[in-house]
C-alpha positions in Angstrom: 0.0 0.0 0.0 3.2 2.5 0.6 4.1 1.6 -2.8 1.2 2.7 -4.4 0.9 5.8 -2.4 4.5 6.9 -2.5 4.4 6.1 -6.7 1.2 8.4 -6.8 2.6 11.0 -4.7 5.7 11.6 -6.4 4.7 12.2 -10.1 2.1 15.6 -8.5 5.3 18.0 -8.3 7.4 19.4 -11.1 9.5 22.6 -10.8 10.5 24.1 -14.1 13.0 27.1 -14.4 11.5 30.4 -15.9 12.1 31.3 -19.7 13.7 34.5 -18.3 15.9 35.3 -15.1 14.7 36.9 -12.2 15.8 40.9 -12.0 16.0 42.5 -8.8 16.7 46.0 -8.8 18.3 47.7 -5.6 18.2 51.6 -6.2 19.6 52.6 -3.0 20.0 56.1 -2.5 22.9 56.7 -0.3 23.7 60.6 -1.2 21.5 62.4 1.4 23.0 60.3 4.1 27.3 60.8 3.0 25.9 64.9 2.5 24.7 65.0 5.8 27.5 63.4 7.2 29.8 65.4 5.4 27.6 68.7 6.3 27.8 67.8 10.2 31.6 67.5 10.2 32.2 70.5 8.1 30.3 72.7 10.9 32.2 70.7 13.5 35.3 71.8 11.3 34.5 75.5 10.7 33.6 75.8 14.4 36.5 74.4 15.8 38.6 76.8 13.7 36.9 79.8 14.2 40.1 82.0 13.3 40.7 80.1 10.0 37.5 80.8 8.3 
């Protein structure tokens, strides 16, 4: 009886590939962040050197 279910069972599944390959796209947007950063040391800078600027 295991035979007959385990030979019915295993002919249900099939798993093909697809035609054409799966894109992700990542548009990450990392310039505000490095700007910031960059703006936050700069008045760190400036302020620290008062006489220079």
């Amino acid at each position: 009886m295991c035979g007959a279910m385990c030979g019915a069972l295993s002919a249900c599944i099939t798993v093909n590939a697809p035609s054409k390959p799966i894109v992700i796209e990542l548009n990450i947007n990392i310039k505000q962040e490095v700007v910031y950063r960059l703006a936050a040391d700069a008045g760190k800078t400036i302020d620290s050197n008062k006489e220079i600027f």
